[in-house]
N, CA and C atoms as a LAMMPS dump frame, in Angstrom:
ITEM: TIMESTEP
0
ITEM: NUMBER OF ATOMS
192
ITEM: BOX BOUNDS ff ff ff
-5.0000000000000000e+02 5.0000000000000000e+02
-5.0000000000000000e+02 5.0000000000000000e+02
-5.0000000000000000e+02 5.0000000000000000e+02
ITEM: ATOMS id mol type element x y z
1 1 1 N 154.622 88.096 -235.655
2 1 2 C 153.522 88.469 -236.518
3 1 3 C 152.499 87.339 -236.646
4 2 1 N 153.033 86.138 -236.48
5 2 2 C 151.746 85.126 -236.608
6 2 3 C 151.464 85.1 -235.22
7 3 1 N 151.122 85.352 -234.289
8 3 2 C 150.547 85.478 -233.273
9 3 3 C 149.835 86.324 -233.273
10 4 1 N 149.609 87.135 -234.163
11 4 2 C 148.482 88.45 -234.224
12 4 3 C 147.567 87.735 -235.275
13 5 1 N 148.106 87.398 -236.412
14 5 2 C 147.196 86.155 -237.144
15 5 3 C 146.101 85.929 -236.58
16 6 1 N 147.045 84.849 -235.536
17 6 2 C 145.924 83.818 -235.145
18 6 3 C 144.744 84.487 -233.894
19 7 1 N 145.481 85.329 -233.006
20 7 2 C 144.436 86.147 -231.958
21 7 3 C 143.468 86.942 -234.13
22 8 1 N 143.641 87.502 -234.629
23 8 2 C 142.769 87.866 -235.517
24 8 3 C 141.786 86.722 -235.798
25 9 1 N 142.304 85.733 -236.516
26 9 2 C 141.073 84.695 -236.966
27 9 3 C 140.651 84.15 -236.144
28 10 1 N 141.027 83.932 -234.654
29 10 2 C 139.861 83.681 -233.294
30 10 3 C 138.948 84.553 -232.899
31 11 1 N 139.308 86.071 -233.255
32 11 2 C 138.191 87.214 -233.11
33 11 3 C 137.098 87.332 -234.095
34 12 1 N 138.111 87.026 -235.353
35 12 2 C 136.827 87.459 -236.717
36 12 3 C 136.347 85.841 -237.014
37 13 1 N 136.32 84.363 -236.353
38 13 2 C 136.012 83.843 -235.93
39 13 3 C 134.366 83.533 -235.04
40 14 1 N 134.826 84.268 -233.402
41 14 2 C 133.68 84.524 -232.764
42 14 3 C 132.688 85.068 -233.577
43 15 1 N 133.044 86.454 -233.792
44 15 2 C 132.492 87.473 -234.693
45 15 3 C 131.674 86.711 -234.941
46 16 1 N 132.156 86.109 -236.262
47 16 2 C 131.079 85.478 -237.546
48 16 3 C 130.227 84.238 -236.746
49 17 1 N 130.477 83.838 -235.665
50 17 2 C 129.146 83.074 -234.948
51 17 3 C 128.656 83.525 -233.436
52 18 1 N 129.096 84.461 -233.507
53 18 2 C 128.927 85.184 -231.703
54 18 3 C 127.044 85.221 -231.519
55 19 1 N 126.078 85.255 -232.37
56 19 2 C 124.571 85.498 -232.085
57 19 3 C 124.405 83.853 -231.819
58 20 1 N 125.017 82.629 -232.818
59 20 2 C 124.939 81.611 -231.94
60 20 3 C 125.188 80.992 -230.893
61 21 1 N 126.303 81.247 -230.6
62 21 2 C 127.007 80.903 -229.605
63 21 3 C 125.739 81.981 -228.369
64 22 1 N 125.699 82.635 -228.292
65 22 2 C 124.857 83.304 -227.446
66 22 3 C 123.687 82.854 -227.369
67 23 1 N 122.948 82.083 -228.103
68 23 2 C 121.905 81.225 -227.851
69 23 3 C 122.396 80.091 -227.367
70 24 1 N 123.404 79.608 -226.714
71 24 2 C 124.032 78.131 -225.808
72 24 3 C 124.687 78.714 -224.899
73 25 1 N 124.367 80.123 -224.537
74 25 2 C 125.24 80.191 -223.182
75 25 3 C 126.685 80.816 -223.601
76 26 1 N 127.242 80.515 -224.447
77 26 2 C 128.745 80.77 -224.597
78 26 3 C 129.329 82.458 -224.649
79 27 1 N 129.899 82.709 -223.736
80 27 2 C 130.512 84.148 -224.11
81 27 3 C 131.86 84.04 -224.409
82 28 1 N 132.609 85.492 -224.758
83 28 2 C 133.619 85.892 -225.853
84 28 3 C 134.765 85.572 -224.623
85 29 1 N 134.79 85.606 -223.569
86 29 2 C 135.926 85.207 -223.012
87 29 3 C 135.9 83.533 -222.653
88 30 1 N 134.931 82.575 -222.315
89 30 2 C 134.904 81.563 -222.768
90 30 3 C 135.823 80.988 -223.835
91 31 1 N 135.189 81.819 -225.07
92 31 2 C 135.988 81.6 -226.684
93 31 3 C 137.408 81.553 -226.217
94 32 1 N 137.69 82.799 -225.47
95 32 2 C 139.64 83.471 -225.812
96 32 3 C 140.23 82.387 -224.982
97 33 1 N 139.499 81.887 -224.011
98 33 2 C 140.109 81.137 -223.07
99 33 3 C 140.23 79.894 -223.786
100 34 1 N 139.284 79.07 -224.215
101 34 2 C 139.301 77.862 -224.571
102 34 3 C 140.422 78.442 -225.776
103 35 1 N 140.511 79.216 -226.808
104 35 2 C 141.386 79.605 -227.903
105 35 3 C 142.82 79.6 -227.571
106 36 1 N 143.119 80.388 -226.173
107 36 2 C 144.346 80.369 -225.413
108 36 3 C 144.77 78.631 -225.238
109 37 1 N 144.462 78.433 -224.741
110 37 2 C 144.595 76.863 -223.73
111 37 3 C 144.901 76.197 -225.224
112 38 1 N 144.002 75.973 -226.675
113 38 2 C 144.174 74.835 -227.932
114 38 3 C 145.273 75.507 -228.48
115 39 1 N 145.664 76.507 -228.74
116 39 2 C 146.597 77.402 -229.704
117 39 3 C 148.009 77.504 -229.067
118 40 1 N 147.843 77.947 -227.542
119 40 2 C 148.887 77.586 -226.56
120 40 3 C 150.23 76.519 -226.344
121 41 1 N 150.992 76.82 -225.685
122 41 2 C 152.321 76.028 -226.051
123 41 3 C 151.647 74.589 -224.994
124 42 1 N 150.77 74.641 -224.275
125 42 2 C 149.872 73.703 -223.942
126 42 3 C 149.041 72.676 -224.598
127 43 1 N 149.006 73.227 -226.023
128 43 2 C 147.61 72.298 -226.743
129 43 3 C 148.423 72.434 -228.173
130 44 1 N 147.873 73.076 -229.165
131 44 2 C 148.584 72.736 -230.12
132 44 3 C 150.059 73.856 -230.911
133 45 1 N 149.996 74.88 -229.808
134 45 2 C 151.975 74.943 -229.692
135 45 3 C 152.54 76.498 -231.009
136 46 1 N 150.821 76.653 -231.611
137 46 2 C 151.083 77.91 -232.459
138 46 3 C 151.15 79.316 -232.127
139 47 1 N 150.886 79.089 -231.122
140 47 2 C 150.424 80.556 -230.099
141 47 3 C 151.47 81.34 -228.449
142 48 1 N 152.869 80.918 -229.239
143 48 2 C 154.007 81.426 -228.244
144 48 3 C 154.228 82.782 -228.072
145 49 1 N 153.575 83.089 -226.956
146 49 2 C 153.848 84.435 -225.923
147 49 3 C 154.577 84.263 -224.418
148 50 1 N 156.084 85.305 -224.99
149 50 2 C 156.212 85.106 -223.392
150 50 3 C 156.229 86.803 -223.567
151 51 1 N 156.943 86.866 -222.04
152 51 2 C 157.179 88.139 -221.874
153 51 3 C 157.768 88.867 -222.647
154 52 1 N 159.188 88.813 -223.303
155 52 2 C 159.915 89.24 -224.597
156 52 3 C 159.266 89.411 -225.389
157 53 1 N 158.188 89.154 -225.926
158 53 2 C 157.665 89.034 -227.301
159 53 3 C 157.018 90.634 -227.551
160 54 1 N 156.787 90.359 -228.827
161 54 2 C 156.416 91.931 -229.445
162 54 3 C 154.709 92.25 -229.09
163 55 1 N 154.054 90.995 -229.208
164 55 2 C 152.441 91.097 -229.063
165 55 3 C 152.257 91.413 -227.218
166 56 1 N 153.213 91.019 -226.521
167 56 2 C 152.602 91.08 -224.576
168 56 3 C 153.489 92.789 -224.604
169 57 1 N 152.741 93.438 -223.769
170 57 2 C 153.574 94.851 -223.236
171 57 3 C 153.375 94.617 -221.795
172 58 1 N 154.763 94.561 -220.84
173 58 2 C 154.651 94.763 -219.618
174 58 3 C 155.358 95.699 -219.406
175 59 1 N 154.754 96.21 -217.603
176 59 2 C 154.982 97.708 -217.106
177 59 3 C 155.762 97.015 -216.684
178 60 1 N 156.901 98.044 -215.818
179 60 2 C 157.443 97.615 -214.559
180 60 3 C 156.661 98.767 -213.478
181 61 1 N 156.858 98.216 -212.329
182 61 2 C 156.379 98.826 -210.862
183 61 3 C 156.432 100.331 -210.953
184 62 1 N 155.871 100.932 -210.591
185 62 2 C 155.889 102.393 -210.145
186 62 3 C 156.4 102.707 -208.671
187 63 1 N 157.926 103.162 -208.79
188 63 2 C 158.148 103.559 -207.972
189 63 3 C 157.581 104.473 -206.76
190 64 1 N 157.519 104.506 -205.679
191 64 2 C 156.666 105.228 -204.706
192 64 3 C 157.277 106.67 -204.278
């Protein structure tokens, strides 16, 4: 559940400065990316997704 948190206050975040940021160039996947990479078990370690987890849904293959 805190992993939905934090993807929330990085969205309602942008949100609330997205017309600035758009006057410097910056777009919303920019944001998620740089947000991914600081929040990440890479940067500051609050933002653990693996595959198991409740927030990622993976398929498996479609059989032919």
């Amino acid at each position: 559940m805190g992993g939905i948190a934090i993807l929330l206050a990085v969205t309602v975040t942008y949100a609330l400065l997205a017309r600035r940021l758009d006057r410097l160039s910056v777009t919303a996947p920019m944001i998620f990316v740089a947000g991914g990479f600081a929040l990440g078990p890479d940067g500051a370690g609050l933002l653990n997704l693996s595959l198991e987890s409740d927030v990622v849904l993976t398929r498996s293959p479609r059989s032919p």
